[in-house]
N, C-alpha and C positions, 0 to 999 in steps of 0.2 A: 435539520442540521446535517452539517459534510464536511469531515478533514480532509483533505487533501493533501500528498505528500511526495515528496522529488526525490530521486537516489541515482546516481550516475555513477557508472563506472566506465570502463576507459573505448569501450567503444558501445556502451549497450546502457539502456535507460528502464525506470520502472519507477510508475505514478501509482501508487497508489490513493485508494479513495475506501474512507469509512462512512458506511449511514446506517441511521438508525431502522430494523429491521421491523417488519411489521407484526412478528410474535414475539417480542422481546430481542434487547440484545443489540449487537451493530455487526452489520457485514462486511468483509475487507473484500474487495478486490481489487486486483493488479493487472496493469496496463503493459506490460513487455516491447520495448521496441529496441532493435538493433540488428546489424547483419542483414538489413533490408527483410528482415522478419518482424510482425506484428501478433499479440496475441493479450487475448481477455482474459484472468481465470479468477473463480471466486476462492477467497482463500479463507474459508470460512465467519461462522457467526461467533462471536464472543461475547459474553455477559458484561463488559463495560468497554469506552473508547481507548483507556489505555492500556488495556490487554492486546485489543488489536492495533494500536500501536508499538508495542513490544514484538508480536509476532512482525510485521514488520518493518522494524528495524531488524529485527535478528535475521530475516530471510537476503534484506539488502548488502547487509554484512556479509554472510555468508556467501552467497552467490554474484557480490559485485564486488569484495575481494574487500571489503571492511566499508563498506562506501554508508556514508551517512547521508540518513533520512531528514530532508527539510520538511517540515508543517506547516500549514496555514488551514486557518479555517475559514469557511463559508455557510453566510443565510442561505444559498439555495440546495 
């Protein structure tokens, strides 16, 4: 299983993607793109999807200036 999730702000974008982690748990990481910059980071492991779904949204908000998180999920 994979959430997947969109958050734009006014010239910079960030996907995040949750999966299920192999000791327990699900791992965020985020996809960074703008400014002709690109970058991976893992944004830790959390004990259920919507913990790291909270984290975030909270990080989208804060760093893209209140920008909300779209979801979708995915079989692969």
């Amino acid at each position: 299983m994979s959430v997947k999730g969109v958050a734009q702000g006014s010239r910079e974008t960030f996907e995040f993607t949750i999966e299920s982690f192999v000791s327990g748990g699900y791992r965020l990481d985020i996809k960074y793109s703008g400014d002709c910059h690109h970058n991976v980071t893992g944004a830790g492991v959390w004990p259920t999807v919507e913990k790291a779904k909270e984290i975030a949204e909270a990080t989208a908000a804060k760093l893209l200036s209140g920008a909300q998180v779209s979801w979708a999920d995915s079989d692969c």
